[in-house]
VOGU-3710 file (C-alpha; in Angstrom, 3 decimals, decimal comma):
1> xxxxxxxxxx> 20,157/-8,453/12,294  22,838/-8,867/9,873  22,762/-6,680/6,432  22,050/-8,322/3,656  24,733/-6,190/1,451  28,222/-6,971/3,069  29,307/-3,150/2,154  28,599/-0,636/-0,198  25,270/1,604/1,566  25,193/4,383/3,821
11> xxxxxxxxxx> 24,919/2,150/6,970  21,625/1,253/7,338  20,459/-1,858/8,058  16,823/-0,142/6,286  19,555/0,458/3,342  21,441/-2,818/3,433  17,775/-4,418/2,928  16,592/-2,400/0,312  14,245/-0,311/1,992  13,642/3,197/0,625
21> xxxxxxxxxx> 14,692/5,831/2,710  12,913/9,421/3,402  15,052/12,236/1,322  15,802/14,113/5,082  16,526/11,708/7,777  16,496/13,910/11,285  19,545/13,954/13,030  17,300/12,247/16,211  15,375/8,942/15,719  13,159/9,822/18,993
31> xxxxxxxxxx> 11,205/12,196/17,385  7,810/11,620/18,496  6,794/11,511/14,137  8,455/8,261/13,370  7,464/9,251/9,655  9,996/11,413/9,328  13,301/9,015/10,310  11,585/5,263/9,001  11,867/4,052/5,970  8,842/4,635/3,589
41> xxxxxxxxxx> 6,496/2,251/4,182  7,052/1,597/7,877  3,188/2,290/9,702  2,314/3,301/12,954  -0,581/2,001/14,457  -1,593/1,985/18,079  -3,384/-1,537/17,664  -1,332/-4,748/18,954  -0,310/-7,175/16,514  -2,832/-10,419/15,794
51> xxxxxxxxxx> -5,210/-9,806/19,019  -6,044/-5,906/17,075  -7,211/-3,919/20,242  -6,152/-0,377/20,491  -3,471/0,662/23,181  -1,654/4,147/24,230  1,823/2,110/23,192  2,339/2,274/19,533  3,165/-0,334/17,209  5,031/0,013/13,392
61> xxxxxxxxxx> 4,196/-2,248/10,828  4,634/-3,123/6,778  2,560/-0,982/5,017  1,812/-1,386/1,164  4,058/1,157/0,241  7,381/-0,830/1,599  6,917/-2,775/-1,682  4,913/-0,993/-3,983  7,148/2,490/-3,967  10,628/3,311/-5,489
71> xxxxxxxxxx> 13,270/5,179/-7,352  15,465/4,481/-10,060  19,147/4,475/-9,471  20,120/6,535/-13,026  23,528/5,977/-14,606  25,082/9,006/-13,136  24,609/7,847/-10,138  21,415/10,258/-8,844  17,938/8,327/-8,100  14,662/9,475/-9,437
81> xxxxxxxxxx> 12,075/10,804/-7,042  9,805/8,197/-5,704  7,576/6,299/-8,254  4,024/5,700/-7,183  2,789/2,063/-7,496  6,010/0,637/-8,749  7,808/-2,465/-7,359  10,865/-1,833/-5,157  13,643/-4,110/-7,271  16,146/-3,820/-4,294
91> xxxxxxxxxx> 14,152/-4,892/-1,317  14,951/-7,576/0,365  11,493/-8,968/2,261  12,219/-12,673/2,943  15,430/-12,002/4,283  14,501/-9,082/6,130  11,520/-10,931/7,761  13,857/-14,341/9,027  16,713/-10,606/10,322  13,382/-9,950/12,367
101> xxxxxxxxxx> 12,561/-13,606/13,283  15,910/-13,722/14,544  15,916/-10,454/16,537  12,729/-11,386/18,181  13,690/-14,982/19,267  16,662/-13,287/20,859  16,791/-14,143/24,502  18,146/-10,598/24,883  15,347/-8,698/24,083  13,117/-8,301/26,759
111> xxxxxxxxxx> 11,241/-5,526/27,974  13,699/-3,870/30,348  16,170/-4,061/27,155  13,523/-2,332/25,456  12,825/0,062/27,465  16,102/0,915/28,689  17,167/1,390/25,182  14,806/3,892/24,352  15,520/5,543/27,956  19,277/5,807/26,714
121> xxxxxxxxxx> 18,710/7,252/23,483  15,247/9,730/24,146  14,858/10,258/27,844  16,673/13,812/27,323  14,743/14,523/24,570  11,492/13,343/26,389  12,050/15,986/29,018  13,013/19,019/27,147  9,879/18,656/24,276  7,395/17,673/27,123
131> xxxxxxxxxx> 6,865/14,429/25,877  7,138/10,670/27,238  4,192/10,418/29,834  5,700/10,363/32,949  5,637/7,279/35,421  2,024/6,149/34,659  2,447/6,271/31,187  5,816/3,901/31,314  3,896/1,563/33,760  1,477/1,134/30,589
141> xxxxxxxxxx> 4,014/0,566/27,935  6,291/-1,855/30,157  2,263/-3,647/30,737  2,038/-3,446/27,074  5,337/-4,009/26,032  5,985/-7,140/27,871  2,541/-8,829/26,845  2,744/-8,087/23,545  6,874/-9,217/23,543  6,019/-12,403/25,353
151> xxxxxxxxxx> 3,138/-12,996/22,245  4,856/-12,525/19,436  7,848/-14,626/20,555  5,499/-17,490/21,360  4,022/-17,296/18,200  7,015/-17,075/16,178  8,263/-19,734/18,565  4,809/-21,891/17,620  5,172/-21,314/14,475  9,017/-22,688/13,654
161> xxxxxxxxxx> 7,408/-26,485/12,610  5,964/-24,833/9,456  8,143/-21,827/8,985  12,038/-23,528/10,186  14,244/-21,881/11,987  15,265/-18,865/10,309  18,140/-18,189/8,146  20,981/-15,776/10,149  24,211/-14,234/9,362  25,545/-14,973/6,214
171> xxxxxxxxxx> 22,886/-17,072/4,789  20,947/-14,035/4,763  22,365/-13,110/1,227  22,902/-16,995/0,825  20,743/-17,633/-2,587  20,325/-21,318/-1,745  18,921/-20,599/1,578  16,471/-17,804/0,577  16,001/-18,274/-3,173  13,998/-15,200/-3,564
181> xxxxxxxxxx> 16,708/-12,039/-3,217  16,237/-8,442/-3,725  12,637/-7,645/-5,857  10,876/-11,257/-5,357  8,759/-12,772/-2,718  7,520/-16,568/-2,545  4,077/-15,693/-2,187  2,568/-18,857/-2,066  4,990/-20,419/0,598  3,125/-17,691/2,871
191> xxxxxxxxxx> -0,121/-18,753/1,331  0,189/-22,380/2,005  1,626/-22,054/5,652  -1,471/-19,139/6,023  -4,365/-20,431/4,832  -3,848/-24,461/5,109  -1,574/-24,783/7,861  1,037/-26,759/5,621  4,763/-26,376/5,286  5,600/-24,550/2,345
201> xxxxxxxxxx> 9,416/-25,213/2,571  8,995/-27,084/-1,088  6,730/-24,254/-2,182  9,541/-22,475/-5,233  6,891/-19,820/-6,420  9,088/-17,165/-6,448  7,348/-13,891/-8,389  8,979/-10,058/-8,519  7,103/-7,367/-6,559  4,660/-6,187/-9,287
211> xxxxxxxxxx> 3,761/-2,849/-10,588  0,338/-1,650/-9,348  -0,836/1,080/-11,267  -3,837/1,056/-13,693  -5,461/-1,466/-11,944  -9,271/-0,098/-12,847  -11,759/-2,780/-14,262  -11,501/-2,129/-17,873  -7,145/-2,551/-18,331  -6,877/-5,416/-15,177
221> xxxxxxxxxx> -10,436/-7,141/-14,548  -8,120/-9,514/-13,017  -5,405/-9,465/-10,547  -1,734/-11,883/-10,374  0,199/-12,727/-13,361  -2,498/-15,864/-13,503  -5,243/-13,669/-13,181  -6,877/-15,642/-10,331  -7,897/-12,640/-8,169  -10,804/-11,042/-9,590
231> xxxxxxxxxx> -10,808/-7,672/-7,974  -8,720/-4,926/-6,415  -9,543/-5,205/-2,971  -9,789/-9,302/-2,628  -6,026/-8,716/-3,800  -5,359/-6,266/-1,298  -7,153/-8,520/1,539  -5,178/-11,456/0,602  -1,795/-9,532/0,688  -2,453/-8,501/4,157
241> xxxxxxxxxx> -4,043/-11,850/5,576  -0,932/-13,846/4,146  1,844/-11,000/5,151  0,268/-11,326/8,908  -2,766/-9,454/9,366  -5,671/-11,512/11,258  -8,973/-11,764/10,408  -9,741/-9,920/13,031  -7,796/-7,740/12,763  -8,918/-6,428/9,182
251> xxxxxxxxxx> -12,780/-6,990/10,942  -11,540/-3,990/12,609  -13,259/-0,863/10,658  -10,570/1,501/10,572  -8,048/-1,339/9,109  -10,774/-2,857/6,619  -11,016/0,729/5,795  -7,043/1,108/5,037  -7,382/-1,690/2,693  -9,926/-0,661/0,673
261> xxxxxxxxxx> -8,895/2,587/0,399  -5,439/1,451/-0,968  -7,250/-0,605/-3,630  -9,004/2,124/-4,665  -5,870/3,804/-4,894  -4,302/1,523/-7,589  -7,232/1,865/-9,780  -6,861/5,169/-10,733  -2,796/5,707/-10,291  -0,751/6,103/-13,402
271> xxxxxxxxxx> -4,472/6,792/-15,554  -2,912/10,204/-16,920  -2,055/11,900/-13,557  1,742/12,335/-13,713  2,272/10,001/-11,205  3,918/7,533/-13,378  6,583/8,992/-15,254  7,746/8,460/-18,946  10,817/7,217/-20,027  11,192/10,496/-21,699
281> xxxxxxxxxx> 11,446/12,432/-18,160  14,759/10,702/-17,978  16,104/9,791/-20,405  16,669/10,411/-24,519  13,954/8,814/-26,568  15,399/6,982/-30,145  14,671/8,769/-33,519  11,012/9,438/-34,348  11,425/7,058/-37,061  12,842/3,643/-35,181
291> xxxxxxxxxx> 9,514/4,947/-32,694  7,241/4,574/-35,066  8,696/1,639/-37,429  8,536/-0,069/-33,794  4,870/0,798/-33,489  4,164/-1,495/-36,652  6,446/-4,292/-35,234  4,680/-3,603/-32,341  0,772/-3,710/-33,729  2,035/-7,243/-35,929
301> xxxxxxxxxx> 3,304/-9,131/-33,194  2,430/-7,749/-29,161  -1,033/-5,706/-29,773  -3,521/-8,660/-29,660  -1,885/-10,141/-26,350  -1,220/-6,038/-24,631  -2,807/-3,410/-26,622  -1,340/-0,341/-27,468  -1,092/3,450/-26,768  -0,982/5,745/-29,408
311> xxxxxxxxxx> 2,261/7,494/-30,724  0,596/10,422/-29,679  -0,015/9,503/-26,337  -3,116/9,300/-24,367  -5,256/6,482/-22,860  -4,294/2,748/-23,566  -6,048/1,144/-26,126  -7,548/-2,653/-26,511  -8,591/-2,321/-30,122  -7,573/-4,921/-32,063
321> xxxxxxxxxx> -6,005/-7,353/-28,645  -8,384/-10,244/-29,781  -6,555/-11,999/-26,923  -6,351/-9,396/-24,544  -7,545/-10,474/-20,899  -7,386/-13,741/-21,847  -5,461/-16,542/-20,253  -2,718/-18,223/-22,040  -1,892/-21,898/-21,120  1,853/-22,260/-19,465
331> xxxxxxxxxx> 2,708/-25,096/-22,606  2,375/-22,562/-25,084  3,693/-19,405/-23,271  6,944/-21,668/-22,158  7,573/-19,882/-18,871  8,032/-20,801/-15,453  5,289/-23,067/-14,517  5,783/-23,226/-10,806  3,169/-20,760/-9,678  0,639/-22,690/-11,526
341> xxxxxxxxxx> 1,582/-26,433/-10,686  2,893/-26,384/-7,037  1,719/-28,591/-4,238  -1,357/-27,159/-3,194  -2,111/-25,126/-5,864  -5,736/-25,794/-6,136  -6,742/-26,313/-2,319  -5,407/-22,781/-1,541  -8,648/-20,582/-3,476  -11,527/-22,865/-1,068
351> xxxxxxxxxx> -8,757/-22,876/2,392  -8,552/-19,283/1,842  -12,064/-18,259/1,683  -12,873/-20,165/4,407  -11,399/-17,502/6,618  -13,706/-15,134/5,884  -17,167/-16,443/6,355  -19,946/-15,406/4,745  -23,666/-15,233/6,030  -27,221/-16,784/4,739
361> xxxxxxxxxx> -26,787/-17,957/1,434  -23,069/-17,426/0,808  -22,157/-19,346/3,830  -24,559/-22,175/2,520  -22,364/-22,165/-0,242  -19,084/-22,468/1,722  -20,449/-25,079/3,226  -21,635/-27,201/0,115  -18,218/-26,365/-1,224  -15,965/-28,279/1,835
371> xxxxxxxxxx> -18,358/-30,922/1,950  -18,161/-31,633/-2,273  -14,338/-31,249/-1,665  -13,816/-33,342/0,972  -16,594/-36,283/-0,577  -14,505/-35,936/-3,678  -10,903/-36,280/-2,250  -12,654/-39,405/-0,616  -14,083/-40,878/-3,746  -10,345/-40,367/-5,650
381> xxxxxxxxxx> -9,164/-42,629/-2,527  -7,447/-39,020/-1,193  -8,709/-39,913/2,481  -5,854/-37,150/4,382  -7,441/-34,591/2,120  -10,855/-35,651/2,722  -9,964/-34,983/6,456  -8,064/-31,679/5,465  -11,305/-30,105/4,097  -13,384/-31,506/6,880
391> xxxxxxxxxx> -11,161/-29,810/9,352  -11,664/-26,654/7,254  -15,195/-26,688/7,540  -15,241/-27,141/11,516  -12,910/-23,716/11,289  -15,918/-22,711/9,152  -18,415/-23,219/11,444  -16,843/-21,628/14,318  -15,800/-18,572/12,654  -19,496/-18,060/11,241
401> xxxxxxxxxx> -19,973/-18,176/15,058  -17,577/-15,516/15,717  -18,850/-13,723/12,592  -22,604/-13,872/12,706  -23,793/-10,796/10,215  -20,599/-12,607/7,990  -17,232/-11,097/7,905  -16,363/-7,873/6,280  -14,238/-9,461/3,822  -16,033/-12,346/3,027
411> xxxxxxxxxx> -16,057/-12,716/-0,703  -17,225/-15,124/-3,616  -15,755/-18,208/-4,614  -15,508/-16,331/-8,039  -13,326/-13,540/-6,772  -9,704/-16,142/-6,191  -9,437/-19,352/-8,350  -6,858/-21,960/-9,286  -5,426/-21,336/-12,902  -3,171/-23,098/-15,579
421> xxxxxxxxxx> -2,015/-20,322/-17,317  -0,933/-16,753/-17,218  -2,811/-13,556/-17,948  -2,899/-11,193/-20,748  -3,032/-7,970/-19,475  -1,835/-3,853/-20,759  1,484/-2,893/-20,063  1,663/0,788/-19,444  4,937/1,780/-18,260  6,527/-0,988/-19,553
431> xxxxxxxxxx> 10,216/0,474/-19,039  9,581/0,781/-15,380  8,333/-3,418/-15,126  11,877/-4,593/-15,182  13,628/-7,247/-14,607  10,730/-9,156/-17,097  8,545/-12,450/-16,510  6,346/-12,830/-13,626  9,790/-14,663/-11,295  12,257/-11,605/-12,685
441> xxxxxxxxxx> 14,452/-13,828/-14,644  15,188/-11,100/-17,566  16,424/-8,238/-16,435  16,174/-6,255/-19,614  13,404/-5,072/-22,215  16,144/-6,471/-25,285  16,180/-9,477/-23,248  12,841/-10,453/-23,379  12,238/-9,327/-26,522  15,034/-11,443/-28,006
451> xxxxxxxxxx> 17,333/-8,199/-29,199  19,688/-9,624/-26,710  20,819/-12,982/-25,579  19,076/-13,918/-21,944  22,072/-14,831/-19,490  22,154/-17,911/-17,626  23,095/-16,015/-14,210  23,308/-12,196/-13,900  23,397/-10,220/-10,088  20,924/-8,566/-8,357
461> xxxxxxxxxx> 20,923/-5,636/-5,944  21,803/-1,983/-5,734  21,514/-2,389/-9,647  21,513/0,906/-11,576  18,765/1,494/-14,486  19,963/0,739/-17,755  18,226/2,998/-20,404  19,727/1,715/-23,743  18,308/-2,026/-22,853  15,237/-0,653/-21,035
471> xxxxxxxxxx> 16,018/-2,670/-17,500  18,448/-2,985/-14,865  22,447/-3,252/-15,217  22,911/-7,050/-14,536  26,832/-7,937/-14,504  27,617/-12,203/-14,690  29,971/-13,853/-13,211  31,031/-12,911/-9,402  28,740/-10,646/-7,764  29,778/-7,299/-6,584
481> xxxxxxxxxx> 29,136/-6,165/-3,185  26,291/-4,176/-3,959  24,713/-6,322/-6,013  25,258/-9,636/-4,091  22,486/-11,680/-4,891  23,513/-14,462/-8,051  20,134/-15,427/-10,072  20,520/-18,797/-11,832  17,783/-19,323/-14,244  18,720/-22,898/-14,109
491> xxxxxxxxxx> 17,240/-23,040/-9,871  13,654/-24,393/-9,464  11,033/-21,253/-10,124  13,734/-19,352/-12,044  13,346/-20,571/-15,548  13,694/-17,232/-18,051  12,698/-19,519/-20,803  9,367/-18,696/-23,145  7,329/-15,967/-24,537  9,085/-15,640/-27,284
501> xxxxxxxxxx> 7,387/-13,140/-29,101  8,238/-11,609/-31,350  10,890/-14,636/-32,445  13,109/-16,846/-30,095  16,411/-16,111/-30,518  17,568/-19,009/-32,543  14,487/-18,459/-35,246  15,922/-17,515/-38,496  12,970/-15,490/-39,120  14,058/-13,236/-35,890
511> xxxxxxxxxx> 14,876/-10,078/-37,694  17,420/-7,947/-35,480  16,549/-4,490/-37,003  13,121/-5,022/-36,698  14,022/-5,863/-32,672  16,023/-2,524/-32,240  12,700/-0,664/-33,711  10,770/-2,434/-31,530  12,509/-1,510/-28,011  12,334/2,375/-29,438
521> xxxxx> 8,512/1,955/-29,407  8,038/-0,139/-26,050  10,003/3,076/-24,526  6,842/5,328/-25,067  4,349/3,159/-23,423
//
């Protein structure tokens, strides 16, 4: 694979990607703990890819925390320590997933390659820590090795009518061919390809790797910028499903287990436990007076969308956010509207549930649910969608076969809908939810806010934290090396316009003093 930086990192392809590194990296990468040389987030799991049956060989894998852990690059150049539950701005995913498409496909790697490779680099090692198995042991991996190789490159393979050929070389940090760049995904394109068995090459929902902290019931009763995910652990589910997980494979108790348990993880991180630091821990907080001048901008203008914490500290508080958890249509908020309105968009809630069958009464429901769909699509004179959703409901019917007692993660056709606007939801540790809007088209807190003008391309990468504008250091213009990847707000999905709150920038009311107050206070949250 090709980095997606052309120079400026220690060397690492893991770097040159984005991925966050372990503070000690071992001089030897054939340690037997690959925990302690992979980047953070990389899992090790001795069950095979798709087919989920346990082996001797081990496998390594995305894990949650590959997106949803990271540091700060300060202005001095140090990094903060990790951050628990926030979204890594500087990985890479999409292009980092068609480096590994590309790697696999290679005719080159086969399982001697493999194998001789690690032979090259551990066999020494193997022999003087007792480790490596001897011959029987390397007959089972090659076994392994070459029928799990063989799989994955015929899927991938199978797979290249809805997915493309992947991007290579230089079009790797191309932001025409992969729109998304360091910090985004384009969830949806997986979603569509996943669960309905489309293309999703049109699909421009491109969305920055969220914060997921305080993500208990009574601050975020709902999941997604839209809100369309009800709970914690349909969220985490549908992450996994549409990043590659089976549904067998999360039938499997130990890896349904994993995903619950890192749901119930998010609902109690950042709730007063340290985990989430303050801006204070790094940086100088504005005069006590802008701080709490900003609270009253603050409690005018953002409090019945957000609510509040105190300038004392302490829990969040909803008193007062009449509009709090509620769902504000995209014509009035003025943002990006592509997540809402994209091909698809209201097919993907039924095709996804239909994965996970229920049993009894719930799959009764299902059922009545493909049958009103495809009936309806028929009556609008819709007849390919009529047979989409009748194709559904045969995959229905013979995964409730598979399934008989229902599977593990079925869940209600209240827990993922279509919406048409976005959510109102807290905003604890606001400073650390740069670059702003739901696609990351304002990199700064002033931005967004209106202190400061919103550019109409800035670069993204290897960006340092800015604490004066409360977001990341965005230079225009040509790109440096280390931040390589040039966002145009004018590109399809990338639209920084809207929410406009307190004033747009243009309003003669907008009041700049008032602004400046403002960002003091948003710096406590």
């Amino acid at each position: 694979m090709r980095s997606f930086f052309a120079e400026g990192t220690d060397g690492s392809v893991w770097a040159d990607y984005g991925f966050l590194l372990p503070d000690d990296i071992p001089a030897k990468t054939c340690t037997s703990n690959v925990a302690d040389w992979a980047p953070v987030g990389i899992g090790v799991s001795s069950f095979v890819q798709a087919k989920a049956f346990q082996t001797s060989t081990k496998f390594a894998g995305l894990t949650c925390a590959a997106c949803h852990l990271a540091r700060l690059r300060l202005p001095d150049g140090s990094q903060t320590p990790v951050i628990h539950g926030m979204g890594n701005q500087e990985l890479d995913v999409i292009a980092w997933s068609d480096g590994v498409k590309n790697a696999m496909l290679d005719p080159g790697l086969t399982t001697d390659a493999i194998l001789s490779a690690y032979d090259a680099q551990c066999a020494e090692f193997d022999e003087a820590n007792g480790q490596g198995g001897g011959v029987i042991q390397s007959l089972i991996d090659r076994i392994i090795i070459s029928a799990w190789l063989g799989g994955i490159k015929s899927v991938i393979a199978g797979d290249l009518s809805r997915y493309d050929l992947p991007f290579d070389n230089a079009e790797l940090r191309d932001e025409i061919a992969i729109p998304a760049g360091p910090g985004r995904t384009r969830p949806f394109r997986s979603t569509v390809r996943v669960s309905l068995n489309l293309p999703g090459a049109d699909n421009f929902v491109l969305s920055k790797i969220p914060v997921v902290w305080e993500q208990r019931e009574d601050l975020r009763p709902a999941s997604q910028y839209d809100g369309s995910i009800r709970t914690p652990v349909t969220r985490s589910l549908i992450a996994a499903y549409v990043s590659g997980a089976t549904p067998l494979a999360l039938s499997k108790p130990e890896i349904a287990h994993n995903v619950r348990a890192a749901a119930k993880y998010t609902e109690g991180l950042g709730s007063g436990d340290g985990v989430v630091p303050r801006f204070a821990v790094y940086f100088e907080m504005a005069d006590q007076a802008d701080i709490e001048a900003g609270f009253q901008v603050y409690m005018e203008h953002c409090n019945e969308c957000h609510g509040h914490r105190l300038l004392d500290g302490g829990e969040w508080s909803n008193a007062g956010a009449a509009l709090i958890h509620q769902r504000i249509p995209v014509e009035k908020l003025g943002t990006d509207p592509e997540r809402l309105t994209f091909r698809y968009a209201q097919m993907v809630p039924l095709a996804l549930q239909t994965d996970f069958p229920g049993v009894g009464e719930d799959l009764v429901e299902q059922v009545r649910l493909l049958e009103e769909r495809a009936a309806s699509a028929r009556a609008e004179q819709r007849p390919a969608e009529a047979y989409f959703w009748l194709q559904q409901l045969d995959r229905l019917n013979k995964l409730s076969r598979e399934y008989r007692l229902g599977h593990g993660f079925y869940f209600g056709t209240d827990d993922l809908t279509a919406e048409t606007g976005y959510f109102n939801n807290p905003i604890p540790g606001a400073w650390l939810r740069a670059p702003y809007l739901h696609n990351a088209s304002v990199p700064t807190m002033a931005q967004l806010i209106n202190l400061s003008p919103r550019p109409d391309q800035f670069c993204r990468g290897n960006a340092p934290y800015d604490p004066v504008q409360m977001g990341y250091v965005a230079p225009t213009g040509d790109c440096p090396p280390d931040i390589a990847f040039s966002f145009d707000v004018n590109a399809k999905g990338n639209s920084n316009a809207g929410h406009d709150y307190p004033w747009g920038y243009d309003d003669p009311a907008r009041d700049p003093e008032k602004l400046r107050q403002l960002l003091a206070y948003l710096k406590t949250l």
